[in-house]
C-alpha positions as a Markdown table, in Angstrom:
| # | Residue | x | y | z |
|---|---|---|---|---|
| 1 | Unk | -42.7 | -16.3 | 45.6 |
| 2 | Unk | -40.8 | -13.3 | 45.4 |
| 3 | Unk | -37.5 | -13.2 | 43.2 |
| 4 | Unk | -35.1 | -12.9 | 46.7 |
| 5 | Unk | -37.2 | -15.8 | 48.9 |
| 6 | Unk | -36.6 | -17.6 | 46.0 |
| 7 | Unk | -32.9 | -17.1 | 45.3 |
| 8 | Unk | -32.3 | -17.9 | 48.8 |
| 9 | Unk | -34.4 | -21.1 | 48.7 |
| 10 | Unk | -32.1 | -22.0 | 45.9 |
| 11 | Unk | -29.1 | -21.3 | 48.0 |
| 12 | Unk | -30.1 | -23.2 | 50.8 |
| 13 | Unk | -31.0 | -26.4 | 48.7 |
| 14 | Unk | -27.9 | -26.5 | 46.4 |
| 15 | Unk | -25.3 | -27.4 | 48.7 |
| 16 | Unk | -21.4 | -26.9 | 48.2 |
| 17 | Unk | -21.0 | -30.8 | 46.3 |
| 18 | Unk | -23.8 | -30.0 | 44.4 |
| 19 | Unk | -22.9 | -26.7 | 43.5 |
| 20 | Unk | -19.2 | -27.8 | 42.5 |
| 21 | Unk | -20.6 | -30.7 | 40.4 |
| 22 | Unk | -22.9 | -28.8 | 38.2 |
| 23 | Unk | -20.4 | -25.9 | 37.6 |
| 24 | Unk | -18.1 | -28.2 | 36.8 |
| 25 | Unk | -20.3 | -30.1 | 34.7 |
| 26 | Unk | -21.2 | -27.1 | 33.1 |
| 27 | Unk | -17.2 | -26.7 | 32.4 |
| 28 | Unk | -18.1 | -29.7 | 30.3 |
| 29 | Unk | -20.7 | -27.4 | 28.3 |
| 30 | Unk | -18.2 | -24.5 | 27.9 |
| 31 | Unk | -15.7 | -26.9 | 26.4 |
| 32 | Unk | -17.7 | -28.2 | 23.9 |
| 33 | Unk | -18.9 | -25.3 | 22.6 |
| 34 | Unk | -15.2 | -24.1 | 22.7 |
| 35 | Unk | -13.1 | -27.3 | 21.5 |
| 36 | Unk | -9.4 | -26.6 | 22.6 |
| 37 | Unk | -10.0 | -23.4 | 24.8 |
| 38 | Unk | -11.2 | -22.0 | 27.7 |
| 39 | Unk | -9.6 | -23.8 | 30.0 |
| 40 | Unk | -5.8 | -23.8 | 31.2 |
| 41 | Unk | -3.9 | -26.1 | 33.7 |
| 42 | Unk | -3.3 | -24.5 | 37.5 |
| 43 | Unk | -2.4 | -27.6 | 39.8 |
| 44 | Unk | -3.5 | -30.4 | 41.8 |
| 45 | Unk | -5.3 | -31.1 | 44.5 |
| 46 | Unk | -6.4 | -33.9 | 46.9 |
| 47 | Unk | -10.0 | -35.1 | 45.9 |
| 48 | Unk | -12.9 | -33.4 | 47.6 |
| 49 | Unk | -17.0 | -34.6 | 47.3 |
| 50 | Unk | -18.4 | -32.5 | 44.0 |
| 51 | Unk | -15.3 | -32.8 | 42.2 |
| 52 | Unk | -15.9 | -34.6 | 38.8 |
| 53 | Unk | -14.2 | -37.8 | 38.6 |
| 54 | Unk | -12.7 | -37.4 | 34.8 |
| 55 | Unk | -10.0 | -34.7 | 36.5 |
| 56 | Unk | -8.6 | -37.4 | 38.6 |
| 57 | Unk | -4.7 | -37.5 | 37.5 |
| 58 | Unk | -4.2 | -40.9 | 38.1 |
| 59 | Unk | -0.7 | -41.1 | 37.4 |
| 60 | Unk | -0.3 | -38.4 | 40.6 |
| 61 | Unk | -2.7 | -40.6 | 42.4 |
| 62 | Unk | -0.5 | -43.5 | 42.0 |
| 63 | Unk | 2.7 | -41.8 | 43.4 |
| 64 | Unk | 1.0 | -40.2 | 46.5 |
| 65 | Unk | -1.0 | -43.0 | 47.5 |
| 66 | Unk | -4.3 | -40.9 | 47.7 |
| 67 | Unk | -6.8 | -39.5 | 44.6 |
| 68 | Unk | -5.6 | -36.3 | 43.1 |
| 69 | Unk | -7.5 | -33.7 | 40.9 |
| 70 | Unk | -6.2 | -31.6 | 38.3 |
| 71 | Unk | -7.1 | -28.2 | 38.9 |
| 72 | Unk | -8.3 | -25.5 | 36.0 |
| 73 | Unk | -8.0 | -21.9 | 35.6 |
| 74 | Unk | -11.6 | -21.0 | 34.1 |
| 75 | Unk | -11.9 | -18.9 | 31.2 |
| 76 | Unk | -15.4 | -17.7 | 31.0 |
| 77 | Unk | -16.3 | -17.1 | 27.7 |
| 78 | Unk | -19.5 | -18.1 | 27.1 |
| 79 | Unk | -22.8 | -16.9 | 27.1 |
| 80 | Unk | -25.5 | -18.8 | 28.9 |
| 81 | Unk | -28.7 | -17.7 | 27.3 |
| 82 | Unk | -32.2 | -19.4 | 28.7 |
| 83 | Unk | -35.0 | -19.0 | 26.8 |
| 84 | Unk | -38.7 | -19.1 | 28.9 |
| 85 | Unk | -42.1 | -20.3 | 26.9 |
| 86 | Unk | -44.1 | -17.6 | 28.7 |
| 87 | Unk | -47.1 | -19.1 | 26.5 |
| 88 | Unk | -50.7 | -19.2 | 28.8 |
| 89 | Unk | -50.1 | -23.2 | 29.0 |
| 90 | Unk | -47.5 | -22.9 | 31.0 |
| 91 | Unk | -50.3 | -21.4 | 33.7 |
| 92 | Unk | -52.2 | -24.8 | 34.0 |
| 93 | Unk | -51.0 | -27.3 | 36.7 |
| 94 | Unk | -47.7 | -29.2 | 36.7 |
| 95 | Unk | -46.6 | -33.3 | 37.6 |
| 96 | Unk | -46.1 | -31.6 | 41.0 |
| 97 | Unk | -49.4 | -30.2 | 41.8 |
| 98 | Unk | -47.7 | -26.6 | 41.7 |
| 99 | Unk | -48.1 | -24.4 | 38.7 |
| 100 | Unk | -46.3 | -24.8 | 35.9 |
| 101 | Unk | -44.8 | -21.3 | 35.8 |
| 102 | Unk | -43.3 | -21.7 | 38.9 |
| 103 | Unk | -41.3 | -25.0 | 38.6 |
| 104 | Unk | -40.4 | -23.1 | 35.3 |
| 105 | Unk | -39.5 | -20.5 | 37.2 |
| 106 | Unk | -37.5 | -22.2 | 39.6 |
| 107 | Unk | -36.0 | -24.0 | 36.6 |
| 108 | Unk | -34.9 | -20.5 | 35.5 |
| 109 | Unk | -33.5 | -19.5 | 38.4 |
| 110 | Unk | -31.2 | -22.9 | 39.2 |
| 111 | Unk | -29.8 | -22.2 | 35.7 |
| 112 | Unk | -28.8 | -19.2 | 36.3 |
| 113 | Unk | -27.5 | -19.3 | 39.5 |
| 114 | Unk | -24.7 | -21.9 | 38.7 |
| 115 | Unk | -23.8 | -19.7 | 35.5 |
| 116 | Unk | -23.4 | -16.9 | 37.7 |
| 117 | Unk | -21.6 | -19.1 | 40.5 |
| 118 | Unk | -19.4 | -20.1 | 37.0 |
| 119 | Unk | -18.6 | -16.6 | 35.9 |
| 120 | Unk | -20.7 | -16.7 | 33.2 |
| 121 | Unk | -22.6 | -13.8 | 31.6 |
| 122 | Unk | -26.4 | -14.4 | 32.0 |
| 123 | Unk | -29.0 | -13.3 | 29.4 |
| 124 | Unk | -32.7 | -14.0 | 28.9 |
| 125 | Unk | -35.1 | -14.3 | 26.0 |
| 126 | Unk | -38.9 | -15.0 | 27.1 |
| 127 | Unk | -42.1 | -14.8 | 25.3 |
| 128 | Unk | -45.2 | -15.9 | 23.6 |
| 129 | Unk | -46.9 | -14.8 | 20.4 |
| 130 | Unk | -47.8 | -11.4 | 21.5 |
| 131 | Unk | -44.8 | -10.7 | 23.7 |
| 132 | Unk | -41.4 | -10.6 | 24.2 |
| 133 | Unk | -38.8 | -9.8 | 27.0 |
| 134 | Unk | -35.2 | -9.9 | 26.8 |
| 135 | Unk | -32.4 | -9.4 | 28.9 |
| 136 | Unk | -28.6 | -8.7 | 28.1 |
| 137 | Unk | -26.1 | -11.1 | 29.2 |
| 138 | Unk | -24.3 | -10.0 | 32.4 |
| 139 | Unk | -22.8 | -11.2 | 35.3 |
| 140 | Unk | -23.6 | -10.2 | 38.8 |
| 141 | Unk | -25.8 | -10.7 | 41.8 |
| 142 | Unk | -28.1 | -7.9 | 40.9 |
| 143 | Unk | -28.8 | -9.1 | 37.5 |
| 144 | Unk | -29.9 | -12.6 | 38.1 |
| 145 | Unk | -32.6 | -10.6 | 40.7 |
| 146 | Unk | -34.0 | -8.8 | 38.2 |
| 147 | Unk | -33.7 | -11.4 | 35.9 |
| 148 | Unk | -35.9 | -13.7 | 38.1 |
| 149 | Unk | -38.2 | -11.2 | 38.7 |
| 150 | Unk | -38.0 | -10.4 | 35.2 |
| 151 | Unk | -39.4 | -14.3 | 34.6 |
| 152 | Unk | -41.8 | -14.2 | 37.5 |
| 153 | Unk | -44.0 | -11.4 | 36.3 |
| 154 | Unk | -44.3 | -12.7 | 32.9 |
| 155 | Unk | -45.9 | -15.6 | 33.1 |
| 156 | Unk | -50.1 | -14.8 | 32.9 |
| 157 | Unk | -53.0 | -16.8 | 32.5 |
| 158 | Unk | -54.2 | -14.5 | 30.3 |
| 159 | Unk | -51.0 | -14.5 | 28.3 |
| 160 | Unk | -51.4 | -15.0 | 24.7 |
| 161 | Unk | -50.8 | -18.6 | 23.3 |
| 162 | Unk | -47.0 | -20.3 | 22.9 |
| 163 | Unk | -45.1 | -19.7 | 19.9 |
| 164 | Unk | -41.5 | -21.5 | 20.8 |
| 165 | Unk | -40.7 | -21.2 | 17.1 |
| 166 | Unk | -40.9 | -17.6 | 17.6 |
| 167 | Unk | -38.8 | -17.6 | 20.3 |
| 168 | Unk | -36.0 | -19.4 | 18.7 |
| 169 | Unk | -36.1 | -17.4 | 15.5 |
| 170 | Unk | -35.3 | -14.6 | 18.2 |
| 171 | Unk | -32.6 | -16.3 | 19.5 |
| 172 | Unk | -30.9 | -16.7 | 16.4 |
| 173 | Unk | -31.5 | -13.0 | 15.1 |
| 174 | Unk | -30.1 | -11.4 | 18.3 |
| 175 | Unk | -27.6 | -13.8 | 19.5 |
| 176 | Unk | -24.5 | -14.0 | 16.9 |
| 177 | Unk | -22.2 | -15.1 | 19.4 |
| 178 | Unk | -21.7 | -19.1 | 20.1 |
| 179 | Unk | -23.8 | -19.7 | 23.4 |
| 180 | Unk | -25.5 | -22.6 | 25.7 |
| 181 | Unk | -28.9 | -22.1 | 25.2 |
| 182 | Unk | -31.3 | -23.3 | 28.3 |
| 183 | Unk | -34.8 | -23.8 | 26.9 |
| 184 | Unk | -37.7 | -24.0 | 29.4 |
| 185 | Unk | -41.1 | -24.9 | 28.4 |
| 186 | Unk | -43.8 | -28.1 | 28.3 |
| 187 | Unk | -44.0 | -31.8 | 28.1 |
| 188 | Unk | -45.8 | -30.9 | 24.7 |
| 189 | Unk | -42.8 | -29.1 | 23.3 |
| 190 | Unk | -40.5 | -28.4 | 21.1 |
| 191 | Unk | -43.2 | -29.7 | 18.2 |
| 192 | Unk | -43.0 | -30.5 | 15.3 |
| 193 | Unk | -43.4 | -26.8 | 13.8 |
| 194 | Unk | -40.6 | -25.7 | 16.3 |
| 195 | Unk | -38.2 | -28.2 | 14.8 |
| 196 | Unk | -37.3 | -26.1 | 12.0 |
| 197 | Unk | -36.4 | -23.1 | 14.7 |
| 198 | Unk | -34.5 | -25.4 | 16.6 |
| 199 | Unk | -32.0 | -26.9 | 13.7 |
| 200 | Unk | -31.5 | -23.4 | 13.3 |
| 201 | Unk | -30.4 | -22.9 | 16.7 |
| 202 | Unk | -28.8 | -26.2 | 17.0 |
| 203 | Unk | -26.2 | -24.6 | 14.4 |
| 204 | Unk | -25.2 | -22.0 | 15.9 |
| 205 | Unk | -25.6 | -22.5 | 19.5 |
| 206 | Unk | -25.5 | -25.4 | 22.2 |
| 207 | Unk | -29.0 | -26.5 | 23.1 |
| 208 | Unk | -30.6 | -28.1 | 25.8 |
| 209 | Unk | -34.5 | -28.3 | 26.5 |
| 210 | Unk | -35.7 | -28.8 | 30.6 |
| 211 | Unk | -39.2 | -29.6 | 30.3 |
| 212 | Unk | -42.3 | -29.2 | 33.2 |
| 213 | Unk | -44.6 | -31.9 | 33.1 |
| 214 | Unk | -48.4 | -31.5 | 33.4 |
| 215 | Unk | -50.8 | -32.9 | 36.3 |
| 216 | Unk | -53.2 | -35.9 | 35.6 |
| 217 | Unk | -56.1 | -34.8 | 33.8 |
| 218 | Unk | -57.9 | -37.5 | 35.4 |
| 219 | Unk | -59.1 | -37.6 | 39.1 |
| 220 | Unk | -57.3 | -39.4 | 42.1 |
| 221 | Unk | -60.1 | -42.1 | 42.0 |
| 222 | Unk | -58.7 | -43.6 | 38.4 |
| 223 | Unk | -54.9 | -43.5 | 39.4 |
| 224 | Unk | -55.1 | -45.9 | 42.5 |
| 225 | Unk | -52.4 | -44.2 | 44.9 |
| 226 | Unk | -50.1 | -45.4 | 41.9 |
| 227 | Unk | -46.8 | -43.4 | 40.9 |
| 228 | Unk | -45.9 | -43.2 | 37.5 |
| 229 | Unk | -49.8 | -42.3 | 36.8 |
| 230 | Unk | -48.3 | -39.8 | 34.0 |
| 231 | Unk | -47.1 | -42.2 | 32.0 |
| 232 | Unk | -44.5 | -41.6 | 29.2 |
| 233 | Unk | -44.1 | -37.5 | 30.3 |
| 234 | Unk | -42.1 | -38.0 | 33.3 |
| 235 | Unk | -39.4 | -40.6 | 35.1 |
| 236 | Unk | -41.8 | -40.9 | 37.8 |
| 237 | Unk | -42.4 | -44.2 | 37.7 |
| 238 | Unk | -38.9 | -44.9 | 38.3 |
| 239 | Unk | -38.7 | -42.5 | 40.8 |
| 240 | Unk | -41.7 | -43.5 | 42.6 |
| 241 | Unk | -43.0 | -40.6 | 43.5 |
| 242 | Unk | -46.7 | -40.1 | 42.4 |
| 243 | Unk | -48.0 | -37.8 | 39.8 |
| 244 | Unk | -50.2 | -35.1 | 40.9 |
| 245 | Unk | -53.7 | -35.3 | 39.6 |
| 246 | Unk | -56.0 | -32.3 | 39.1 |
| 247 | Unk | -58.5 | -33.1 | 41.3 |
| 248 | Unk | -62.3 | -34.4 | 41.2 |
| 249 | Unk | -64.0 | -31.8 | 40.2 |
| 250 | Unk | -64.1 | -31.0 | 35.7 |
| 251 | Unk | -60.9 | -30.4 | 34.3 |
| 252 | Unk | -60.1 | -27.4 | 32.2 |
| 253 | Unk | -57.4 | -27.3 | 29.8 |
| 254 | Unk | -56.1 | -23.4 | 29.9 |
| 255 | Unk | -55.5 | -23.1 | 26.3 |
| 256 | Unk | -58.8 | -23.8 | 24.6 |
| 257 | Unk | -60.7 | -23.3 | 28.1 |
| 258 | Unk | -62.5 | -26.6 | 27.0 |
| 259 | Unk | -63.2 | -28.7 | 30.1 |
| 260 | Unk | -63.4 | -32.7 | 30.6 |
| 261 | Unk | -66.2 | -33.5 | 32.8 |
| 262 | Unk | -65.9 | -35.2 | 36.1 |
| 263 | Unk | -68.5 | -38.2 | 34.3 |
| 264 | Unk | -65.8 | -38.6 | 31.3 |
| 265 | Unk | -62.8 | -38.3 | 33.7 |
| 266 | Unk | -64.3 | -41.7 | 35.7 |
| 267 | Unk | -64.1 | -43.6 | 32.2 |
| 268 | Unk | -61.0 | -45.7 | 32.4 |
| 269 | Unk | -60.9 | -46.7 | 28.3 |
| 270 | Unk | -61.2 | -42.8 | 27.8 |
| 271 | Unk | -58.1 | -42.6 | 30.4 |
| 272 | Unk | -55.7 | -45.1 | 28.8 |
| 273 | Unk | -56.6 | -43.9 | 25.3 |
| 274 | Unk | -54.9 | -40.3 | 27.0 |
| 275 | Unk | -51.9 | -42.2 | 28.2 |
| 276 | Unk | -51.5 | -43.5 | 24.9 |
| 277 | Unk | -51.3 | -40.6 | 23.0 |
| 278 | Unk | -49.5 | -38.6 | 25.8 |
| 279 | Unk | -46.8 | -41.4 | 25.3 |
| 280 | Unk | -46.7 | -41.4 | 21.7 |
| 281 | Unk | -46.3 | -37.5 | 21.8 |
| 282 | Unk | -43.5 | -37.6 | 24.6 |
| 283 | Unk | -42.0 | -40.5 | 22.5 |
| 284 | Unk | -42.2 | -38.0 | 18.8 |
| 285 | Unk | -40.9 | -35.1 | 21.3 |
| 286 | Unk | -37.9 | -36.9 | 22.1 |
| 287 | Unk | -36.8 | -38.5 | 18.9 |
| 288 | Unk | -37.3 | -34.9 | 17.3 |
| 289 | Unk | -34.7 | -33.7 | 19.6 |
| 290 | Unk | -32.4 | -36.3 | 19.7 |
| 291 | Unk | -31.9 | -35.9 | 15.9 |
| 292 | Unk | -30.9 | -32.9 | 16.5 |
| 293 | Unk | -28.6 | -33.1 | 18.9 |
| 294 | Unk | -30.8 | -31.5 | 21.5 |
| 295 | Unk | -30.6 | -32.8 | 24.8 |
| 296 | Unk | -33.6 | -32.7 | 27.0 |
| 297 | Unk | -34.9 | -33.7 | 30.4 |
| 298 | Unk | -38.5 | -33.5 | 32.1 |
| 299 | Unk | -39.0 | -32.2 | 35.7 |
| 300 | Unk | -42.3 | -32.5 | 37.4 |
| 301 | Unk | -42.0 | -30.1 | 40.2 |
| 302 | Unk | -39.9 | -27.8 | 42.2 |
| 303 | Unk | -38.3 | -30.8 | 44.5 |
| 304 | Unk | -37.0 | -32.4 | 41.4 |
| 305 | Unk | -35.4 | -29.6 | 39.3 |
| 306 | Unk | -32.0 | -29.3 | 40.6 |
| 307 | Unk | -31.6 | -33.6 | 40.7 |
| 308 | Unk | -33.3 | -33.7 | 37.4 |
| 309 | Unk | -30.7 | -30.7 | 35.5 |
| 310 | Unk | -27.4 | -32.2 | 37.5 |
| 311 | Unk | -28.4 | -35.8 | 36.4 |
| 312 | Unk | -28.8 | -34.2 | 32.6 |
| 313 | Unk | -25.6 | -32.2 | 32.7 |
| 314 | Unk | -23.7 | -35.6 | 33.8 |
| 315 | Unk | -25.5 | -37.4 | 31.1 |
| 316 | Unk | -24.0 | -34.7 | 28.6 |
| 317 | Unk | -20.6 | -35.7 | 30.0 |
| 318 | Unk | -20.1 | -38.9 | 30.2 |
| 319 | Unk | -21.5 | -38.8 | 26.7 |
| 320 | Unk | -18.4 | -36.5 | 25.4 |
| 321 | Unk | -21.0 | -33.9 | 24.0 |
């Protein structure tokens, strides 16, 4: 999808309440990376949908009979900084049934749009093991079009393997200042050899990690119309929306071009004996970055993104971090 159809399509889908809760929520970000700054007292104003509940003045509220907001004069010092896993996994197919470079891209390009729509400076920092792109941080409309298209053209199924550890190291050679640093990449990532990369990071900068889910390995026949059928990777289950499978035909995974056949994919021990360990790994994933103070969330497609990073930013808030 071309960088403007898709900057638009963001548009249209984050409407104003939305819009006014993330930035603010993202307010949250910017004052913990900044304790005691960046923000400074204007006024108050009668409650609107999208305004974040923790401004309410409640003494104010009280006296005029009607919930009141204190209002802030932004000052944007901070850098947001996303880093994209360009690595040729993130070519196979995600939760969604779409590709996983273009729910990553779409990730991309939600974060970005709601820094901008904060004030913030925009930069980017994507690669594999052979390759690396970056982007200064700016601000402007015309920046976050190249940047998108910037993200769009890198991703390749020919690309060379992952190498998120590389990535980070990046980050933390070229980026002195204190930023918020947007990771996108895998269910199977940050592993265990990134976590060394990323408690490096994690001192400097504010992390968080928004991670695309991958389709079913196994055909449509073994899940039974059920949702959830990627267990452990996703919130689909609770969600209920079902997990896209890859088909019927023999599955391929991208990276070692090794394929399952379509005999092996009808064996229903060989499936749960997946789940398992696809569970286990999400599980490792998870603690790994919660040590560390990383916070995380997994999107499955395109249609979940923007609900999926709001619901994460909240999370972050109410949490005080």
């Amino acid at each position: 999808m071309p960088a403007a159809s898709r900057l638009t399509q963001i548009r249209a889908r984050l409407q104003l309440p939305v819009v006014r809760r993330a930035t603010g929520l993202l307010e949250g970000r910017h004052w913990s990376v900044y304790k005691g700054h960046g923000q400074d007292f204007d006024d108050l104003h009668q409650y609107a949908p999208g305004d974040d509940v923790g401004d309410i003045d409640w003494n104010a509220s009280a006296r005029t009979g009607t919930p009141v907001v204190k209002r802030y004069i932004a000052t944007s010092n901070i850098t947001l900084l996303v880093v994209v896993d360009t690595g040729r996994h993130m070519a196979a197919t995600a939760a969604s049934g779409e590709p996983k470079s273009d729910v990553a891209a779409f990730a991309t390009t939600v974060l970005a749009h709601l820094g901008q729509v904060r004030g913030d400076r925009v930069s980017l920092m994507a690669g594999d093991a052979g390759r690396l792109t970056r982007m200064p941080a700016r601000a402007g409309q015309a920046h976050l079009e190249v940047l998108v298209r910037t993200v769009e053209r890198a991703f390749d199924p020919d690309a060379p393997a992952g190498d998120l550890a590389r990535l980070l190291d990046q980050v933390l050679r070229t980026s002195r200042r204190r930023s918020l640093v947007a990771v996108v990449t895998d269910e199977a990532r940050p592993t265990e050899a990134d976590a060394q990369a990323l408690a490096r990071v994690r001192t400097r900068h504010e992390v968080m990690v928004i991670q695309v889910a991958d389709a079913d390995p196994f055909g449509a026949e073994l899940t039974d119309g059920a949702p959830g059928a990627l267990t452990g990777a996703s919130s689909a289950r609770e969600r209920g929306r079902t997990v896209a499978s890859v088909g019927r035909g023999a599955a391929r995974d991208i990276e070692t071009g090794r394929s399952l056949p379509a005999y092996l994919r009808g064996r229903r021990k060989l499936r749960e004996a997946v789940g398992r360990a696809r569970e286990e790994r999400h599980a490792a994933t998870v603690a790994r970055m919660r040590a560390l103070g990383v916070d995380s969330v997994v999107v499955e497609g395109t249609d979940d993104t923007i609900d999926e990073i709001v619901a994460m930013l909240g999370r972050l808030r109410r949490a005080g971090r």
